[in-house]
N, C-alpha and C positions, 0 to 999 in steps of 0.2 A: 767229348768236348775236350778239348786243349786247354794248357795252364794260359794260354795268352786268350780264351776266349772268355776262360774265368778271371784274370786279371783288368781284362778290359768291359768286361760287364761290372764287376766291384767297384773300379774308379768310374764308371758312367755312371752306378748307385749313387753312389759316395758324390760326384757332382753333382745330382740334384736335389740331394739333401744341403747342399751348399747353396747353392742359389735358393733352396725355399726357405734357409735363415736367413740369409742376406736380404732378399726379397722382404721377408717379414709379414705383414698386413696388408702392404700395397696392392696384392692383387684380389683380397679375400671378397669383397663385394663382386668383383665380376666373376671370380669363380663359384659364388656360394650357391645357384640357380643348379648347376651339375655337379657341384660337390658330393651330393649323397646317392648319387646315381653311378659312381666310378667303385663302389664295390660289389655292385652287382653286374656292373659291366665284366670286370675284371674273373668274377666267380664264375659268369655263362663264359666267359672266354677259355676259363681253365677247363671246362666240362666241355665243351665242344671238340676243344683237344684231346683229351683223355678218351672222349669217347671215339673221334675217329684218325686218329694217330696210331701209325705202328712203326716204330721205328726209326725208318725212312720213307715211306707209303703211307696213304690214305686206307684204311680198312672199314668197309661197310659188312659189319658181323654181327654179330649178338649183341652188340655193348649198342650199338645205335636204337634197337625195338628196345631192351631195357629203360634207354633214357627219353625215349618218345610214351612209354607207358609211363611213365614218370613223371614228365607231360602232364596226359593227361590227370593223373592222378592229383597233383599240383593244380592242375586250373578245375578240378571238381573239390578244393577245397580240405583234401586227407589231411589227416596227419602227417607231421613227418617220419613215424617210424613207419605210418603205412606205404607214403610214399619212395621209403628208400624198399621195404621189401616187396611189393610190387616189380622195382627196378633189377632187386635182385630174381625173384623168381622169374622174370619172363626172361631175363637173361641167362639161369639154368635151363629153361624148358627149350627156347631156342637153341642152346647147345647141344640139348642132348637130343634133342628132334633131328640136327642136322648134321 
């Protein structure tokens, strides 16, 4: 990443923390219906990347069955410590299988 692509990601922050004072209240009724749905949006986003992002390339490898057993693990209700090391172990076991 380039100083000018972090320069111009800072001021396009930095502008909408501006328009959301300026803004103020005006728009909080039409937003409040998806308000609480945009950090979990934001969280699957980050995980979908992390898990098949390499670089420059898409990588379908170990990190993908990790967070698909995770999945399920998550919609049968685990815990979360179970649910990340489930994530972890199938992701060792598929490495070292393959």
């Amino acid at each position: 990443m380039t100083w000018t692509a972090v320069l111009a990601v800072s001021g396009g922050a930095y502008l909408f923390k501006l328009v959301g004072v300026m803004a103020g209240n005006r728009f909080a009724r039409a937003l409040e219906p998806v308000a609480g749905l945009i950090p979990a949006a934001l969280f699957s986003a980050i995980i979908a990347i992390m898990t098949v992002a390499d670089v420059t390339t898409m990588a379908f490898d170990a990190r993908l069955v990790g967070v698909g057993l995770a999945v399920v693990a998550v919609r049968r209700r685990a815990p979360f410590v179970v649910v990340v090391l489930v994530a972890m172990v199938a992701t060792a076991l598929v490495r070292l299988l393959g």
